[in-house]
FINUGU-161044 format. One record per residue: residue in one letter; x, y, z of N, C-alpha, C, O in turn. Coordinates in Angstrom, 1 decimal. Layout:
% residues N
code: A	n_x: X	n_y: Y	n_z: Z	ca_x: X	ca_y: Y	ca_z: Z	c_x: X	c_y: Y	c_z: Z	o_x: X	o_y: Y	o_z: Z
...
% end
This chain:
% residues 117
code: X	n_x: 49.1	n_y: 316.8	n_z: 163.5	ca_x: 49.9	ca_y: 315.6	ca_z: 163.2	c_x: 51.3	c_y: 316.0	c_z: 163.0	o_x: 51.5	o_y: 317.1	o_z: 162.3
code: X	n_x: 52.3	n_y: 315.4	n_z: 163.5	ca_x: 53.6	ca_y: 315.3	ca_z: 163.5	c_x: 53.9	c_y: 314.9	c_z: 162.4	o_x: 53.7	o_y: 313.8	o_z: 162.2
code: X	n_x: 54.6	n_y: 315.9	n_z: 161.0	ca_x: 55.4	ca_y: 315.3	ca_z: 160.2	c_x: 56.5	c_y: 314.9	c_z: 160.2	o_x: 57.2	o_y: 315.6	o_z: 159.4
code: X	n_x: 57.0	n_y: 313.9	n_z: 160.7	ca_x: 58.2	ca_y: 314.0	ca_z: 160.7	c_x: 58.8	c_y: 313.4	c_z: 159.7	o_x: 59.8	o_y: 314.2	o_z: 159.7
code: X	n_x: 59.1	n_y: 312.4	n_z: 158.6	ca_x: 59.4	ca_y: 312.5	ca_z: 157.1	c_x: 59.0	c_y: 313.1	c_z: 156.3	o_x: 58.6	o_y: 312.6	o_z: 155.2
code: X	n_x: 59.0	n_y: 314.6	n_z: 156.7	ca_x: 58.2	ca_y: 315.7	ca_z: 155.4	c_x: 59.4	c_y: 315.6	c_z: 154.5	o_x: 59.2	o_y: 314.7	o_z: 153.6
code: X	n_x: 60.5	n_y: 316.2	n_z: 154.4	ca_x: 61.6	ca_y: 316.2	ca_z: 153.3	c_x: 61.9	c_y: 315.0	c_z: 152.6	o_x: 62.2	o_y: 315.0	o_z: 151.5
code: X	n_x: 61.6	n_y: 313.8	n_z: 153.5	ca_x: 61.8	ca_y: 312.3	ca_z: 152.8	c_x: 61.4	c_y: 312.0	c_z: 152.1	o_x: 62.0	o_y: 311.4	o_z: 151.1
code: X	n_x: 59.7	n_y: 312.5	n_z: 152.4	ca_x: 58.4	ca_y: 312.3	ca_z: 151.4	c_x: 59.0	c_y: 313.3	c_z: 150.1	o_x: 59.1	o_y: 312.9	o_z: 149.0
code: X	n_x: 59.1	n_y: 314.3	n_z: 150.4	ca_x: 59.5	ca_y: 315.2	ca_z: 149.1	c_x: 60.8	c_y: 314.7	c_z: 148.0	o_x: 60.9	o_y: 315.1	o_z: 146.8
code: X	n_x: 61.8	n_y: 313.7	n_z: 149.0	ca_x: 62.7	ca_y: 313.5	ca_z: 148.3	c_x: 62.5	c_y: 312.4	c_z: 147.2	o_x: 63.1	o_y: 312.4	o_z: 146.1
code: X	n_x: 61.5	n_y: 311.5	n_z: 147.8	ca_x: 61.2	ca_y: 310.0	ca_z: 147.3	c_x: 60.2	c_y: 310.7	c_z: 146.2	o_x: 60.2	o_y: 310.1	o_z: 145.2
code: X	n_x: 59.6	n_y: 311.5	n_z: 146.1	ca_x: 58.4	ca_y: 312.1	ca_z: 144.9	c_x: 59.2	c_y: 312.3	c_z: 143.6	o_x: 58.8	o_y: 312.6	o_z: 142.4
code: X	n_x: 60.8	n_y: 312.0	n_z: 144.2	ca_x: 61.3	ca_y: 312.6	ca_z: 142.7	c_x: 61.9	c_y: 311.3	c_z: 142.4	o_x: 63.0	o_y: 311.1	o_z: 141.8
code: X	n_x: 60.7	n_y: 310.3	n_z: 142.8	ca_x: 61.5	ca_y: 308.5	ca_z: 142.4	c_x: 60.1	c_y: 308.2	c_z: 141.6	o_x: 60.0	o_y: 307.4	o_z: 140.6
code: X	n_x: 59.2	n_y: 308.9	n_z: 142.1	ca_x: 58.1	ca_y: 308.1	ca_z: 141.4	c_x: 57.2	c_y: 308.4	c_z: 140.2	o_x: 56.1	o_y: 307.9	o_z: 139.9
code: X	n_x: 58.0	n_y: 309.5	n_z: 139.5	ca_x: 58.2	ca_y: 310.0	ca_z: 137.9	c_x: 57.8	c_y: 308.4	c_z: 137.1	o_x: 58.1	o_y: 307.4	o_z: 137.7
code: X	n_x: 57.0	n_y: 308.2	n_z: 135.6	ca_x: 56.9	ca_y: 307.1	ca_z: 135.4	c_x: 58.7	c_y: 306.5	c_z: 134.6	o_x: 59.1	o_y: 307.2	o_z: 133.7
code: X	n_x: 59.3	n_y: 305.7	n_z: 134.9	ca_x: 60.7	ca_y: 305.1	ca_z: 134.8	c_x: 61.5	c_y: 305.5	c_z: 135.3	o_x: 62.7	o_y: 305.4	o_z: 134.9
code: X	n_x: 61.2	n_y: 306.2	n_z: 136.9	ca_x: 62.5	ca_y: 306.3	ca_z: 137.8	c_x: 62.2	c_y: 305.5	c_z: 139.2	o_x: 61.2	o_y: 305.6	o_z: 139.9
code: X	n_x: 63.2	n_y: 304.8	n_z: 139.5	ca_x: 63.1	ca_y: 303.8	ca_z: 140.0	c_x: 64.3	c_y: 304.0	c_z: 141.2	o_x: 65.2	o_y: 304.8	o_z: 140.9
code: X	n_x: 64.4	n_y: 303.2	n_z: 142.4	ca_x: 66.4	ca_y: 303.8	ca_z: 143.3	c_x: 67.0	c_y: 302.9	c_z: 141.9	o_x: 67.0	o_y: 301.8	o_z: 141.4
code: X	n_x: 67.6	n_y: 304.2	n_z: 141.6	ca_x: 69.0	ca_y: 303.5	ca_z: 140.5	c_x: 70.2	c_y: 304.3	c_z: 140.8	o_x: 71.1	o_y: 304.8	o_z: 140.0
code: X	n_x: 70.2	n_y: 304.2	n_z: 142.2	ca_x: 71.4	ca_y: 304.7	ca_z: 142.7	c_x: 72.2	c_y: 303.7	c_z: 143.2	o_x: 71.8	o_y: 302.6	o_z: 143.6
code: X	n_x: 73.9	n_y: 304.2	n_z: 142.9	ca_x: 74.8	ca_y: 303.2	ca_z: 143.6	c_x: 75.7	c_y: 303.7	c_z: 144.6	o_x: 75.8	o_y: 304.9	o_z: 144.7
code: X	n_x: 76.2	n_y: 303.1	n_z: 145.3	ca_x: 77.2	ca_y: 303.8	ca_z: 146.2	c_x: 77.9	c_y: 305.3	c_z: 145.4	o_x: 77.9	o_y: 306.5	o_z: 145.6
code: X	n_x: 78.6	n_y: 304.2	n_z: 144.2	ca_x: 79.5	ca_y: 305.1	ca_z: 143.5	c_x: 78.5	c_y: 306.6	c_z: 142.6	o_x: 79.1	o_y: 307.6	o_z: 142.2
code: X	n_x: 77.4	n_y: 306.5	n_z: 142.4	ca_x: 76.9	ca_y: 307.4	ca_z: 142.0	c_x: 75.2	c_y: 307.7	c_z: 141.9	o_x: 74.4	o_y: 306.8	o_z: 142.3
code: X	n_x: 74.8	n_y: 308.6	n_z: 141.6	ca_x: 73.4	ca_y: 309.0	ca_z: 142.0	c_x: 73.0	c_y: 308.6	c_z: 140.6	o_x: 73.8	o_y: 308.5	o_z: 139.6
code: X	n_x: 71.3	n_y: 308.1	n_z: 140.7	ca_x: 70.7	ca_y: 307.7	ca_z: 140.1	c_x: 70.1	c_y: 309.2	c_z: 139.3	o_x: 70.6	o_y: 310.3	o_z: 139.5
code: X	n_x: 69.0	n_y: 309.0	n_z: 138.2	ca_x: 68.0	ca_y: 310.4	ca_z: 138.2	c_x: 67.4	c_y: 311.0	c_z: 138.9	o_x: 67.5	o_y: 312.2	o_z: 138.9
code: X	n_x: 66.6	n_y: 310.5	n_z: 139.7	ca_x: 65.5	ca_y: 310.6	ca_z: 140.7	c_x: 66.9	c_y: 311.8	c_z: 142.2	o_x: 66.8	o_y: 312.9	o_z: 142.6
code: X	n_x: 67.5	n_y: 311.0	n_z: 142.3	ca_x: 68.5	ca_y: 311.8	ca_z: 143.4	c_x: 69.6	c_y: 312.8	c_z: 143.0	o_x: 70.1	o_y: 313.7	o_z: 143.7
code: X	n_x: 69.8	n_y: 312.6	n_z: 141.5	ca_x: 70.6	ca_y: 313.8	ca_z: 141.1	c_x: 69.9	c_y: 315.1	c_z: 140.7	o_x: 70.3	o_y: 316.2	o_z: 140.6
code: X	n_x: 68.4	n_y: 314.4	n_z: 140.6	ca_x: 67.4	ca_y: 316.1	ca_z: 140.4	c_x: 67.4	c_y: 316.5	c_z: 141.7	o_x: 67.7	o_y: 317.7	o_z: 141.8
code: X	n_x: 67.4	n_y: 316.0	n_z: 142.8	ca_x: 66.8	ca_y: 316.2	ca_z: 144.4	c_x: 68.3	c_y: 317.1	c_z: 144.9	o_x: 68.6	o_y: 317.9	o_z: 145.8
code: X	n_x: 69.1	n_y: 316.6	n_z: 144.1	ca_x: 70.7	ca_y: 317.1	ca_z: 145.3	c_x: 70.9	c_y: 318.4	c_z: 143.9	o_x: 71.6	o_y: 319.4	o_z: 144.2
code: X	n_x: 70.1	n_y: 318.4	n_z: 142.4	ca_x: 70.2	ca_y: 319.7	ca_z: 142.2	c_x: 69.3	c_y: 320.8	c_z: 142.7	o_x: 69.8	o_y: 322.0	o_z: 142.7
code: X	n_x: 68.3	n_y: 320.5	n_z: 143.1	ca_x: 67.4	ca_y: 321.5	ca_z: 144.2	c_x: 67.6	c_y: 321.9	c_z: 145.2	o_x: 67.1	o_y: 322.9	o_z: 145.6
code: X	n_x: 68.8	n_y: 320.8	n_z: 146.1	ca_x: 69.4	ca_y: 321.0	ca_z: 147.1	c_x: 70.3	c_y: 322.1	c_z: 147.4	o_x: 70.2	o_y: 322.9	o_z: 148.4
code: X	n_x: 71.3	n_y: 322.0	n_z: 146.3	ca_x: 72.6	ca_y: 322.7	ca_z: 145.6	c_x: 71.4	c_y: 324.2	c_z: 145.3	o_x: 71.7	o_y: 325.3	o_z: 144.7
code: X	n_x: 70.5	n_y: 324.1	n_z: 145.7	ca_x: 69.6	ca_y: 325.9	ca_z: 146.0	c_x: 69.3	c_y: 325.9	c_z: 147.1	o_x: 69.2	o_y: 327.0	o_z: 147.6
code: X	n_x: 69.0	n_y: 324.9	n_z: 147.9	ca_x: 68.7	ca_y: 325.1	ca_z: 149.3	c_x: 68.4	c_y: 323.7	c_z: 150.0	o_x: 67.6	o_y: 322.8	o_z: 150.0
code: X	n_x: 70.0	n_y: 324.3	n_z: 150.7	ca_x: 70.8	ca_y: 322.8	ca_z: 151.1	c_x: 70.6	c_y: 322.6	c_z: 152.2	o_x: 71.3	o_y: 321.7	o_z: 152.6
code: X	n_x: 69.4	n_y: 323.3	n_z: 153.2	ca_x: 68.3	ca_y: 322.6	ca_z: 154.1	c_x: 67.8	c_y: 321.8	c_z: 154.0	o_x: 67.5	o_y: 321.2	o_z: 155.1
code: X	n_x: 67.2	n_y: 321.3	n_z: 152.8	ca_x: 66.6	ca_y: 320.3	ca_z: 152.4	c_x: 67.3	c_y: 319.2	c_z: 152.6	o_x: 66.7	o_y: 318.3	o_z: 153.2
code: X	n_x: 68.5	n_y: 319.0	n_z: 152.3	ca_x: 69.5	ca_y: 318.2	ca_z: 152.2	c_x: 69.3	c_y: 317.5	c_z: 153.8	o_x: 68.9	o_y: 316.4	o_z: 154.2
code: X	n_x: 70.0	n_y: 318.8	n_z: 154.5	ca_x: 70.1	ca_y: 318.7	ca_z: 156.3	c_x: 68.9	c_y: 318.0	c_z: 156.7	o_x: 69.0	o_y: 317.1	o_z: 157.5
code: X	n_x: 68.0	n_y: 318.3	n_z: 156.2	ca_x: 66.3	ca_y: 318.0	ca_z: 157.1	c_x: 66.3	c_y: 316.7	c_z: 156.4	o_x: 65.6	o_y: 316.2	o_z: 157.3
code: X	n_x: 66.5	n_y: 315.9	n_z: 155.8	ca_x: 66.5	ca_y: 314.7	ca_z: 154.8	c_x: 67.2	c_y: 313.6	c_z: 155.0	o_x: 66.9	o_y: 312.4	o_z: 154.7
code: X	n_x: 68.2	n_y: 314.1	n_z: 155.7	ca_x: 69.2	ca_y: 313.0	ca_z: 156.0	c_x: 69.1	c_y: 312.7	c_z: 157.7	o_x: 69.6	o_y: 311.6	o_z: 157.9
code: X	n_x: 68.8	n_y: 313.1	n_z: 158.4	ca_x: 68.7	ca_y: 312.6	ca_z: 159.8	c_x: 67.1	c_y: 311.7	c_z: 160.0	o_x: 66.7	o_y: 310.8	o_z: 160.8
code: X	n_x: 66.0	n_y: 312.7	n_z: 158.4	ca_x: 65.1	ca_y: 312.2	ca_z: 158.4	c_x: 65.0	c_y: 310.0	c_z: 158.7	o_x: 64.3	o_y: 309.3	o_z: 159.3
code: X	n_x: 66.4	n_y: 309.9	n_z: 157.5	ca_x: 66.4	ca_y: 308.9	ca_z: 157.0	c_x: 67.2	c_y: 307.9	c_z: 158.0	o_x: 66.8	o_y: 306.8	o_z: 158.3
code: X	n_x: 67.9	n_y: 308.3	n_z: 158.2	ca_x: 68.7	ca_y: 307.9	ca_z: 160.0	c_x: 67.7	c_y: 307.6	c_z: 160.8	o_x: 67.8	o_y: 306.5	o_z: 161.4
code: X	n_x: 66.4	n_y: 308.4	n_z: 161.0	ca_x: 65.7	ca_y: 307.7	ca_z: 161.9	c_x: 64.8	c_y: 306.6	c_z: 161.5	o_x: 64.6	o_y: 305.6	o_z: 162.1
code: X	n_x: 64.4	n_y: 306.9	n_z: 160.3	ca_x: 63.9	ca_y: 305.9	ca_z: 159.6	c_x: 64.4	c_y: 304.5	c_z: 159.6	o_x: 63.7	o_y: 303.5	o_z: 159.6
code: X	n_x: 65.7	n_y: 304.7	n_z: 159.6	ca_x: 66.1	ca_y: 303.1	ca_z: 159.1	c_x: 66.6	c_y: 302.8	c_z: 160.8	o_x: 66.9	o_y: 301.7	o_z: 161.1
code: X	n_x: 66.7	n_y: 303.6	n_z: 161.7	ca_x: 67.6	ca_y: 303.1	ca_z: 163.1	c_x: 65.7	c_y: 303.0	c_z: 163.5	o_x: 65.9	o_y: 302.6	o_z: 164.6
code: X	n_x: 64.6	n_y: 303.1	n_z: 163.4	ca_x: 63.5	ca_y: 303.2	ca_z: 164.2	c_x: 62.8	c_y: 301.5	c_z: 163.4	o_x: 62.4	o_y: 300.5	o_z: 164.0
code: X	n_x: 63.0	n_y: 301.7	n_z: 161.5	ca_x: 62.8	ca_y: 300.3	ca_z: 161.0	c_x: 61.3	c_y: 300.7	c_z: 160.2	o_x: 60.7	o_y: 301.6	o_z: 160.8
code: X	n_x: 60.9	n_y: 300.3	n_z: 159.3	ca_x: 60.2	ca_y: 300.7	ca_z: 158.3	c_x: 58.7	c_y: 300.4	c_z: 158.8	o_x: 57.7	o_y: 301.2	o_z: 158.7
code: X	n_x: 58.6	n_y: 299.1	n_z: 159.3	ca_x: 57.5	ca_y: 298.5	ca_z: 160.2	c_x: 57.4	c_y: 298.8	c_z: 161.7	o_x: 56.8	o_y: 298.0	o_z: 162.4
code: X	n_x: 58.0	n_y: 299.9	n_z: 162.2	ca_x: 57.9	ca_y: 300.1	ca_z: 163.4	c_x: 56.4	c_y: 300.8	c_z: 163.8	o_x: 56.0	o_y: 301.7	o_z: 163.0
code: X	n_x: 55.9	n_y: 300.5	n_z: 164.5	ca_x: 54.5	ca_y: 301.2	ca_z: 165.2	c_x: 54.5	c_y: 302.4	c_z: 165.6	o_x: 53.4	o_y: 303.1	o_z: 165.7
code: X	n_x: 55.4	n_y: 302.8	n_z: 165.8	ca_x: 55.8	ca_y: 304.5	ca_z: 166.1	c_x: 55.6	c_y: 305.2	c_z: 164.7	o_x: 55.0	o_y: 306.2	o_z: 164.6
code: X	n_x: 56.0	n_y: 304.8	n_z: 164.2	ca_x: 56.3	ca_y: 305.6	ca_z: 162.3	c_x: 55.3	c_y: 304.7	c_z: 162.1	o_x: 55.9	o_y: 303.9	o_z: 162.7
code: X	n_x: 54.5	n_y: 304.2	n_z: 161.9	ca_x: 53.9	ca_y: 303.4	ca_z: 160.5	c_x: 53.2	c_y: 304.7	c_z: 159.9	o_x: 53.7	o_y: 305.2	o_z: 158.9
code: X	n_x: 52.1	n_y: 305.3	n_z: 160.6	ca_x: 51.2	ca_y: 306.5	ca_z: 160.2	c_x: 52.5	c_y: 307.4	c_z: 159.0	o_x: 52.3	o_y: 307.7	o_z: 157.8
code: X	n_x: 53.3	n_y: 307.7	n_z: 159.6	ca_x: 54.3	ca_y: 308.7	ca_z: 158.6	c_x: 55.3	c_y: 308.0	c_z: 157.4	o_x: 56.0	o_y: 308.6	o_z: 156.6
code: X	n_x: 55.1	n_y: 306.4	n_z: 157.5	ca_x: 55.6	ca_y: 305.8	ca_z: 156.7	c_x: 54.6	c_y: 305.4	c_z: 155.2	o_x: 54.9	o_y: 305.3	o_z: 154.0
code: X	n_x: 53.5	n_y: 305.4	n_z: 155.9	ca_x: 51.8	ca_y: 304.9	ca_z: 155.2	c_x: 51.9	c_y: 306.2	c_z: 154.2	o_x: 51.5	o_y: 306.0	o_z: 153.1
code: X	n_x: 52.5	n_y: 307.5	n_z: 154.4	ca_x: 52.1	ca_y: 308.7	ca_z: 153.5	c_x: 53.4	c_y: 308.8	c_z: 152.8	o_x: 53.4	o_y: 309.7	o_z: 152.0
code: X	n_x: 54.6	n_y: 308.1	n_z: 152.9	ca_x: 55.7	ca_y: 307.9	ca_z: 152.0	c_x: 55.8	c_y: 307.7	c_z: 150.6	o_x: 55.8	o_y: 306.5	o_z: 150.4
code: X	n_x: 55.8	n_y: 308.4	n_z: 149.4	ca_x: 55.9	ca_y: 307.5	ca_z: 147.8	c_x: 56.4	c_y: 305.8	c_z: 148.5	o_x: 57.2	o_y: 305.4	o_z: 149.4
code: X	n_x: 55.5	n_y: 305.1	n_z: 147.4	ca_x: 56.1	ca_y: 303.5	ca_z: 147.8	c_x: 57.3	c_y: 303.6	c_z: 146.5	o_x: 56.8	o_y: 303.9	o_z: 145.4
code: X	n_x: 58.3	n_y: 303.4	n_z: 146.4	ca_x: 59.4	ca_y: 302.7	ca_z: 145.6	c_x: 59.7	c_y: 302.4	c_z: 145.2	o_x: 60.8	o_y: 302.9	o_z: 145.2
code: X	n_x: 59.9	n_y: 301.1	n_z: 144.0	ca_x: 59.9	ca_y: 299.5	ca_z: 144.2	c_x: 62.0	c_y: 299.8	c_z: 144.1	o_x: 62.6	o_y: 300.6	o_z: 143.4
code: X	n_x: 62.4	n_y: 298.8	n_z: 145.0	ca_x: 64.1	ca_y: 298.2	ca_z: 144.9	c_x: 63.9	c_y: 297.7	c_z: 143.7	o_x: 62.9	o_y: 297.5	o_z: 143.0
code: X	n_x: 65.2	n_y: 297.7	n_z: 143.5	ca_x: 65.6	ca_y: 296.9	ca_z: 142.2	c_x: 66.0	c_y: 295.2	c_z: 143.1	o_x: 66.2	o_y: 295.0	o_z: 144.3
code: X	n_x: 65.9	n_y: 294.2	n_z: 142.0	ca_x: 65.4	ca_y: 293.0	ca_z: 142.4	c_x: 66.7	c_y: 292.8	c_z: 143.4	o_x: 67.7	o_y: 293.5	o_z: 143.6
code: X	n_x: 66.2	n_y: 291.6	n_z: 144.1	ca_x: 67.4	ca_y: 291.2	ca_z: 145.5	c_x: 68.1	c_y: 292.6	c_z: 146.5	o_x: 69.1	o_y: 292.5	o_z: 147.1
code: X	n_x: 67.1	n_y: 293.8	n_z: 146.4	ca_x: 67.6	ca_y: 295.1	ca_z: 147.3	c_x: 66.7	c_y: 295.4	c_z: 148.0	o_x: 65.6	o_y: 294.9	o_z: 147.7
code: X	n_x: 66.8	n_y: 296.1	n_z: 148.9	ca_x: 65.6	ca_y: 296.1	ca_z: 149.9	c_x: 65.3	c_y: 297.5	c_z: 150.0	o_x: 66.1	o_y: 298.2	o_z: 149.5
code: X	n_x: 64.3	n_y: 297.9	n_z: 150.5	ca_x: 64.4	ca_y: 299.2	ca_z: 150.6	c_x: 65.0	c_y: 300.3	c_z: 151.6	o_x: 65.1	o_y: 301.5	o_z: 151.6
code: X	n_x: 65.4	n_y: 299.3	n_z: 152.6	ca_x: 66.1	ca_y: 300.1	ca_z: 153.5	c_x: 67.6	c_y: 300.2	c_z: 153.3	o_x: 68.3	o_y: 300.8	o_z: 154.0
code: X	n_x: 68.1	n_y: 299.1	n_z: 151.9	ca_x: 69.7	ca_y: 299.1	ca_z: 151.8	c_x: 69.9	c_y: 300.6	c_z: 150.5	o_x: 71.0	o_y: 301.1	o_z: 150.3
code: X	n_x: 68.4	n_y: 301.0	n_z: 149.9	ca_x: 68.2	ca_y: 301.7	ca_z: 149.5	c_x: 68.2	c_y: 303.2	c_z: 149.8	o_x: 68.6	o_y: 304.3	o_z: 149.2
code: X	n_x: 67.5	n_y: 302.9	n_z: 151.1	ca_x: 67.6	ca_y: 304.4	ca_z: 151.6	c_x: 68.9	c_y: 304.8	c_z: 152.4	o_x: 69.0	o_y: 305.8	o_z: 153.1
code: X	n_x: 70.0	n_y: 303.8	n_z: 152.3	ca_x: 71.4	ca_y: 303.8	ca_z: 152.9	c_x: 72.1	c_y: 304.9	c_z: 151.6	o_x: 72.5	o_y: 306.1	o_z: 151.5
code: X	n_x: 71.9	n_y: 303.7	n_z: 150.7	ca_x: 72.6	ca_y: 304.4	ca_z: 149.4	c_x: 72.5	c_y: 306.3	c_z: 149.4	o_x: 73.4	o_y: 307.1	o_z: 149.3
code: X	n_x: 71.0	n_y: 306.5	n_z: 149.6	ca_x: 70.6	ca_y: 307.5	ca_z: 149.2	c_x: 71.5	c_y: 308.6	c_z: 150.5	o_x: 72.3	o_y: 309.5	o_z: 150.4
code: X	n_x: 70.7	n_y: 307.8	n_z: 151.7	ca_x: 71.9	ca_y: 308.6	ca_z: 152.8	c_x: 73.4	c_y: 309.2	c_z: 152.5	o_x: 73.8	o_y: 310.4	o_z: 152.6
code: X	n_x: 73.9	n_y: 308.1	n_z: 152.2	ca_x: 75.7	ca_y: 308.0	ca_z: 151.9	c_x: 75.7	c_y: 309.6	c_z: 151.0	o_x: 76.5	o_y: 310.5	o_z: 151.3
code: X	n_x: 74.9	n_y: 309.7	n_z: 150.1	ca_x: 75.0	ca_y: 310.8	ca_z: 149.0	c_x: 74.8	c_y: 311.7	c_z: 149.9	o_x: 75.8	o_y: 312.4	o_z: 150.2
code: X	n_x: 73.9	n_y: 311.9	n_z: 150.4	ca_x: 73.1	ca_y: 312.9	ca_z: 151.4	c_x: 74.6	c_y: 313.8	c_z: 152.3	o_x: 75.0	o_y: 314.9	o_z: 152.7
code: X	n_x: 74.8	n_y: 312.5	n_z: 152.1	ca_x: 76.0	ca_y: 312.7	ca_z: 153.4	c_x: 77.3	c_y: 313.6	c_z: 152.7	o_x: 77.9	o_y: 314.7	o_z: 153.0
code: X	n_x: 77.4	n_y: 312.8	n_z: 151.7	ca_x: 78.7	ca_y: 313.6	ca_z: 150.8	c_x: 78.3	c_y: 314.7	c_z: 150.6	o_x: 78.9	o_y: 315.7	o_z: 151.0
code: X	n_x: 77.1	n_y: 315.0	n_z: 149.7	ca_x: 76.6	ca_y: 316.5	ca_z: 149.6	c_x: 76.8	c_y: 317.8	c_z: 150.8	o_x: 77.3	o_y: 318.9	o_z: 150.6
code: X	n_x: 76.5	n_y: 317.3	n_z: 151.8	ca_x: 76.3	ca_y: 318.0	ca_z: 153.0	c_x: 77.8	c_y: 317.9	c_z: 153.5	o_x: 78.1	o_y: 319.0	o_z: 154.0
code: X	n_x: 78.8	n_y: 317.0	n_z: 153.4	ca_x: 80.0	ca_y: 317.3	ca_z: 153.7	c_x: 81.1	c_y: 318.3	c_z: 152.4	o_x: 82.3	o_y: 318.4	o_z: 152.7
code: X	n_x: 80.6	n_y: 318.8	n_z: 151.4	ca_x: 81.1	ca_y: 319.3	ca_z: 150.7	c_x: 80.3	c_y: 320.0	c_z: 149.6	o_x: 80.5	o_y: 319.9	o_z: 148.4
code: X	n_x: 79.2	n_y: 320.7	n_z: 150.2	ca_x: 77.8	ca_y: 321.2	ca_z: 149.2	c_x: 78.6	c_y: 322.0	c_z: 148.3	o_x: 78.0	o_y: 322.0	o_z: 147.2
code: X	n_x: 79.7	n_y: 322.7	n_z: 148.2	ca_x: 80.2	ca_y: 323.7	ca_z: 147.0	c_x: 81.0	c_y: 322.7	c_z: 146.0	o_x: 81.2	o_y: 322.9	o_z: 144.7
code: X	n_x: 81.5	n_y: 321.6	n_z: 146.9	ca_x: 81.8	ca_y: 321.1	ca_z: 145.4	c_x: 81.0	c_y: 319.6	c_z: 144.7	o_x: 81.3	o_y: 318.9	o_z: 143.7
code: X	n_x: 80.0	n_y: 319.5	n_z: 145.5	ca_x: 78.7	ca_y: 318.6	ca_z: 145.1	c_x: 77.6	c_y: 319.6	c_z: 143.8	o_x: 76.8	o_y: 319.0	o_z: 143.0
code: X	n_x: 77.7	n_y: 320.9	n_z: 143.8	ca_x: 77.1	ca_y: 321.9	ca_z: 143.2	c_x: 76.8	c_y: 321.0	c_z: 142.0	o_x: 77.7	o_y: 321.2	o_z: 141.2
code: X	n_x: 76.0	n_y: 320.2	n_z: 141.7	ca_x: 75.4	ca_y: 319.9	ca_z: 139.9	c_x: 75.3	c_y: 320.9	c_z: 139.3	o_x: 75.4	o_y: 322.0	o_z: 139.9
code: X	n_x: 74.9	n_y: 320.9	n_z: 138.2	ca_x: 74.2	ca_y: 321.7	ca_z: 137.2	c_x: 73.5	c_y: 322.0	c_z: 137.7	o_x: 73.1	o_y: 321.4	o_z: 138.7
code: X	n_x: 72.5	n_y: 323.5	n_z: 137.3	ca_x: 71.4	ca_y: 323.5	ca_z: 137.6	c_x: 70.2	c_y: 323.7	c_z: 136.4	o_x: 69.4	o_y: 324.6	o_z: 136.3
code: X	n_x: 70.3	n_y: 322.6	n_z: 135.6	ca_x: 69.9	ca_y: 322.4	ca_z: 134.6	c_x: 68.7	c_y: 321.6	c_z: 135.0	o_x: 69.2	o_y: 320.9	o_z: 135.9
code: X	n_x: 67.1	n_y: 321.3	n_z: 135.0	ca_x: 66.5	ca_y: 320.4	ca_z: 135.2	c_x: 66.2	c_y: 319.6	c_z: 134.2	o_x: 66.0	o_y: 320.1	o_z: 133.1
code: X	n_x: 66.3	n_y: 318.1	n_z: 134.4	ca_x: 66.3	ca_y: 317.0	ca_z: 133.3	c_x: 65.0	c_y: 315.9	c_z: 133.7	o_x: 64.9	o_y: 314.9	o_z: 133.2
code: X	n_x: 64.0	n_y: 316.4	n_z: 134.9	ca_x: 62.9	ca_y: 315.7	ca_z: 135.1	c_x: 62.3	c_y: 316.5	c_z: 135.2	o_x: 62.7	o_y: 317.7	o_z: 135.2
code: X	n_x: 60.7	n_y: 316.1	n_z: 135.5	ca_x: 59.5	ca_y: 317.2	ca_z: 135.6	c_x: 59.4	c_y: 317.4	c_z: 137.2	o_x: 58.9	o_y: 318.5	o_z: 137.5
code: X	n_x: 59.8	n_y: 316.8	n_z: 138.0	ca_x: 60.0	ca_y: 316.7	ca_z: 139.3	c_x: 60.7	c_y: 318.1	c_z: 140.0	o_x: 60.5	o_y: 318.5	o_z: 141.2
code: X	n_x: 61.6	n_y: 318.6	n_z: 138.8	ca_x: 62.8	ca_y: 319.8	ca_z: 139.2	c_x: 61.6	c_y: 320.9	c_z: 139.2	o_x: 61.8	o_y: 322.1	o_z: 139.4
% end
């Protein structure tokens, strides 16, 4: 079988801790994505494999028949109310994106503050 959201799936496992939820905003990372981009900030392939992940994800569509099988093995999420999940996995992208355009000065802490780290 074709994994192709393996990193995705790895990234969203660090949403589904009990009270982490996407509590991410444009302007800043939630918990769940500030542990994922401090693991990153060790190995920032992860990052790379994660973010095109999500690109296809949202340009192919969450309900698409091609992906459903690799969507079906995804952590489920829940949005925060009136957000969807795919305006969610934008958010997450946009970070994705900054990280990877400047991983030395994205470097967090490398302190872990969930069990997920």
């Amino acid at each position: 079988m074709d994994d192709r959201l393996h990193e995705l799936r790895q990234l969203l496992q660090a949403y589904e801790q009990p009270g982490h939820a996407f509590d991410d905003t444009l302007e800043a990372t939630g918990t769940a994505l500030s542990a994922y981009l401090r693991v990153a900030a060790c190995a920032p392939d992860r990052a790379a494999q994660a973010a095109p992940e999500i690109k296809d994800l949202l340009a192919l569509g969450l309900v698409n028949e091609v992906i459903a099988d690799d969507v079906d093995l995804l952590p489920h999420i829940a949005p925060p109310p009136d957000v969807g999940v795919e305006d969610c996995l934008r958010v997450v992208l946009h970070h994705l994106e900054r990280f990877l355009a400047s991983p030395a000065a994205s470097r967090p802490s490398v302190r872990p503050t969930i069990d997920w780290e």
